[in-house]
C-alpha positions in Angstrom: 32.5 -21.6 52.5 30.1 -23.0 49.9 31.8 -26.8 50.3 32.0 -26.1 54.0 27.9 -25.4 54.4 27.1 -27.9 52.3 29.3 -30.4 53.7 27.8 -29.3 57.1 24.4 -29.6 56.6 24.9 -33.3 54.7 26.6 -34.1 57.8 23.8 -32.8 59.7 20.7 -34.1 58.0 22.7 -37.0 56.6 20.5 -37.4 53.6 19.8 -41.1 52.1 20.9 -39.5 48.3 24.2 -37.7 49.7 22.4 -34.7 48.4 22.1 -31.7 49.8 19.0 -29.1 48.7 18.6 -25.4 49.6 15.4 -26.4 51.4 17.9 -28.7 53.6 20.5 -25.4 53.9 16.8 -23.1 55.0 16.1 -26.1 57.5 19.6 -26.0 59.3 20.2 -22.3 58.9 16.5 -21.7 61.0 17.3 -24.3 63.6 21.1 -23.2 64.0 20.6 -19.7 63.2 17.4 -18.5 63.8 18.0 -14.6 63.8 20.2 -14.6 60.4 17.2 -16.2 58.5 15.0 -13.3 60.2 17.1 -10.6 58.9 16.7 -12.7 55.3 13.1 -13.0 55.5 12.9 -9.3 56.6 14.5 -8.1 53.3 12.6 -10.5 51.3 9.7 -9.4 52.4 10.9 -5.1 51.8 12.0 -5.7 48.6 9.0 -8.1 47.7 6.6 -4.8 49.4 8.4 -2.3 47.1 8.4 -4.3 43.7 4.8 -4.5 44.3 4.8 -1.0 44.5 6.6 -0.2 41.2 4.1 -2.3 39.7 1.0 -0.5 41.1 2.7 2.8 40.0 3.9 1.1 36.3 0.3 -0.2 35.9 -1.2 3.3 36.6 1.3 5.1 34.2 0.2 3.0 31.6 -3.5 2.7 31.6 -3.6 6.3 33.2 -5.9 8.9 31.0 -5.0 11.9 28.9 -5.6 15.1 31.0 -7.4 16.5 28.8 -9.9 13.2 28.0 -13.4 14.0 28.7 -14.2 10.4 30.2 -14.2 11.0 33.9 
């Protein structure tokens, strides 16, 4: 499938170099394809939302006070 996209989008774009970039694949695939790059772009952006999450949460476990410090 790999040799078959690529193969596909050189034929499409038709390149001067004969080489084919992701940025080339993203192009085709969001002209050709519009709603599977959506459903990409979608979990990008959930899993990008939730790692930032985890590192809220990390960084307040580490610099979090004692309970029992008396700087409040």
């Amino acid at each position: 499938m790999r040799e078959w996209l690529t193969n596909y989008v050189g034929e499409t774009i038709n390149p001067e170099d004969n080489k084919v970039t992701v940025e080339m694949i993203v192009e085709v695939m969001a002209k050709e394809f519009p709603e599977f790059l959506m459903v990409i772009a979608e979990e990008n952006f959930i899993r990008g939302y939730e790692q930032a999450l985890d590192d809220v949460r990390g960084i307040k476990e580490k610099y979090a006070q004692p309970k029992d410090s008396k700087l409040h």
